[in-house]
Every structure is written in structure tokens, then in C-alpha cells.
N, C-alpha and C positions, 0 to 999 in steps of 0.2 A: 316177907308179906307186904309191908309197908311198899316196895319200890313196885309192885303187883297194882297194889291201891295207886300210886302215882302215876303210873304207866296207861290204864286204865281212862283215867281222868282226864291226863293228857293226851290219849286217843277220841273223847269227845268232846272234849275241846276243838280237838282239830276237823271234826266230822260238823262243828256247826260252822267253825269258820270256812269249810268249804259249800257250806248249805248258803250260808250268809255271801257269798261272792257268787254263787252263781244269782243267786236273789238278785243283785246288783249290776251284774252281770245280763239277764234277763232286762229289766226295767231300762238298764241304759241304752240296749238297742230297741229296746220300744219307746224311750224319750227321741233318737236319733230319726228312727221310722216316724215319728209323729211331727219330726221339728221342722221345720218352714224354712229355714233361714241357716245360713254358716253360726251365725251367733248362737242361736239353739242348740244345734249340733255339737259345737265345742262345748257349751253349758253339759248339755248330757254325757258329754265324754271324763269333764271334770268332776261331775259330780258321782258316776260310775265308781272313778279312782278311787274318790274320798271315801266313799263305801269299802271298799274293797279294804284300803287302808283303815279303815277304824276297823271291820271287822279283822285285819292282821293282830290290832292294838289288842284289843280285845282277848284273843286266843292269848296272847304272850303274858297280858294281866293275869288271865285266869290260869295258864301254866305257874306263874310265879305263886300264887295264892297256894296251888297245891305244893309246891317245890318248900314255901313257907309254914304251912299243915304239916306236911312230913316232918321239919327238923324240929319244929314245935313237938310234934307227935300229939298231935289234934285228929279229929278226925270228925267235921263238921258234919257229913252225911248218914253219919251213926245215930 
């Protein structure tokens, strides 16, 4: 049951972080469409990543928090 509950967890987990990339995803080609200059452009394309990248960060914190829950055998959403 436990590995049910983690599986779960870690399923949306992974459903925000792919909510969270397209979000950034979206925004970085509308900073690219709106940007004037090479300098902009590259600016939107960096800060796309970094998005992309913390929401990775993210998903892996909150996989471990439950991966952590579990061996504790906590169960914070109860």
C-alpha cells in the first residue's frame, strides 16, 4: 500500500513539473516574439532553461520528501 501512496505522489509530481515547463516553455517563446534585439532573445532563451531547470529541481525535491515520508512511514496528506 505504501509504495501505491508513493507511486501516486510521484506521478504528480511529475504532471506539475511537466505543467511547469510548458509554462516556461510558452513564456520563453513569447519573451523571443516580443524581444527586439540578439541580446533579448538569448536573455529569453536563458531564462526559459532556468525555469525548466528549477522546475526539474523541484519534481526531484518533492520525489525525495515522499521517497523520505515512506521510510519514515509518515504520511503528511492523512
Amino acid at each position: 500500500m505504501q509504495t501505491a501512496k508513493v507511486k501516486m505522489k510521484d506521478a504528480v509530481s511529475s504532471a506539475k513539473e511537466k505543467a511547469k515547463e510548458g509554462t516556461a516553455k510558452a513564456q520563453g517563446k513569447t519573451g523571443k516574439a516580443t524581444a527586439t534585439t540578439h541580446g533579448e532573445k538569448e536573455m529569453a532563451k536563458e531564462e526559459t532553461r532556468a525555469n525548466k531547470s528549477q522546475a526539474k529541481a523541484e519534481m526531484h525535491q518533492e520525489k525525495a520528501e515522499h521517497r523520505a515520508e515512506a521510510a519514515a512511514g509518515t504520511d503528511k496528506y492523512v
